[in-house]
C-alpha positions in Angstrom: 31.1 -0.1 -1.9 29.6 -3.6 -1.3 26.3 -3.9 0.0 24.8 -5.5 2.8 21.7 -7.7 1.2 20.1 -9.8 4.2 17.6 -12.0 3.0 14.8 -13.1 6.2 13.1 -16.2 5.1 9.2 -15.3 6.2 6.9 -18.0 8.3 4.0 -17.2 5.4 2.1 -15.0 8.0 3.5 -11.5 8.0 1.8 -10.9 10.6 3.6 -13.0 12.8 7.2 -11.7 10.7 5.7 -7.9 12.0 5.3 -9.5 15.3 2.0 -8.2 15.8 -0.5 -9.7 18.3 -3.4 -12.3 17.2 -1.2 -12.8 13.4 -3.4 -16.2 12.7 -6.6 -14.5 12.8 -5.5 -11.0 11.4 -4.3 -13.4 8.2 -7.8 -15.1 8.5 -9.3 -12.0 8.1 -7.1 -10.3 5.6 -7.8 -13.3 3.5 -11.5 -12.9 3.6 -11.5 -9.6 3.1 -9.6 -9.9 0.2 -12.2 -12.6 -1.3 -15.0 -10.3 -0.4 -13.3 -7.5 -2.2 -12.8 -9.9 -5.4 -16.4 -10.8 -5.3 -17.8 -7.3 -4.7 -15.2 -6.3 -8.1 -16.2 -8.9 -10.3 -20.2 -8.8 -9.8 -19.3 -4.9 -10.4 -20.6 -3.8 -7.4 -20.5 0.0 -6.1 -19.8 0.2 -2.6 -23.5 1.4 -1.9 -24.9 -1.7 -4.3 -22.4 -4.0 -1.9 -23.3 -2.2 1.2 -27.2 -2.6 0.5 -26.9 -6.4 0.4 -23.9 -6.7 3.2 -26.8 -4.4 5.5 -24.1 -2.5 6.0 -22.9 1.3 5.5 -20.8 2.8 2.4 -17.5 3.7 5.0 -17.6 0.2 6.0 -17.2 -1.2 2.8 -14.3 1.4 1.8 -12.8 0.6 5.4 -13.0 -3.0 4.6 -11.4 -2.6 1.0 -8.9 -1.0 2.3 -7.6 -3.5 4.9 -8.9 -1.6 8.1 -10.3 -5.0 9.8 -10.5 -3.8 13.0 -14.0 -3.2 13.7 -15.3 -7.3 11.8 -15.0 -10.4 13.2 -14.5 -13.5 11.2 -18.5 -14.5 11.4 -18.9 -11.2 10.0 -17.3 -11.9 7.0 -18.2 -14.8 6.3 -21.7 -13.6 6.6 -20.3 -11.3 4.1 -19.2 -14.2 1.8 -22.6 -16.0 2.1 -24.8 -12.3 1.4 -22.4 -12.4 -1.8 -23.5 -15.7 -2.9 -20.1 -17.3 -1.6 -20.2 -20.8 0.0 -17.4 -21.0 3.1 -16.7 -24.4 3.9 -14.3 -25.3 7.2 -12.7 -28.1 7.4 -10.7 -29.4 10.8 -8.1 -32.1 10.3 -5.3 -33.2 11.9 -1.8 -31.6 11.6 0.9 -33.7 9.9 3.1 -35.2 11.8 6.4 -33.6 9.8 5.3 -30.2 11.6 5.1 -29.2 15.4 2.2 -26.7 15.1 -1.4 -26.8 14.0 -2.4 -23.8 11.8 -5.7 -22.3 10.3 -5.6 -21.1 6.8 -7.8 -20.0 4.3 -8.3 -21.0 1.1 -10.2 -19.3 -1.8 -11.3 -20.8 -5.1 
C-alpha cells in the first residue's frame, strides 16, 4: 500500500494557508501575544500579578495566553508590551523590488 504524502509549501502566515479573513493582522496579533506571554513567564508573573499591571482582569490574561485574540486590538497589546517594560519600535520601509506585495511583520528580540 503506497501512500499518498502531499507536501503544501505554506506563504509563512497560516492564517492566510487557513484562509481565514484579516490573516496579516491575526499573525500581528498572535505574534504579540506570544511576546507578552514570554515576558509575563520570564518576570514570573501570576496572571493576577500580570493582570494588576496590564489594568486588566485574570480571564483576560488566560484568554490572551491561550490564543483567544478576539476581543484586543493591536494598540492594546502593545500597550501591553510597554506596561511590561517592553519597548515596540515600527518601522515602515519600502518593499523590495524582487517581491510584488508589501507585508507587515513582527519581530521580537
Amino acid at each position: 500500500m503506497t501512500e499518498d504524502n502531499r507536501v503544501h509549501v505554506g506563504s509563512g502566515n497560516v492564517f492566510a494557508d487557513l484562509g481565514l479573513s484579516n490573516p496579516e493582522e491575526r499573525l500581528i496579533k498572535a505574534d504579540l501575544a506570544r511576546k507578552i506571554s514570554e515576558t509575563i513567564n520570564f518576570r514570573k508573573l501570576t496572571q493576577t500579578e500580570a493582570a494588576e499591571i496590564l489594568g486588566i482582569d485574570q480571564p483576560k490574561i488566560s484568554a490572551l495566553s491561550r490564543g483567544r485574540l478576539a476581543g484586543f486590538s493591536t494598540e492594546r497589546l502593545i500597550y501591553f508590551l510597554n506596561a511590561l517594560g517592553n519597548d515596540v519600535e515600527i518601522i515602515v520601509k519600502p518593499k523590495p523590488e524582487s517581491r510584488n506585495y508589501a507585508k507587515t511583520s513582527v519581530i521580537c528580540y
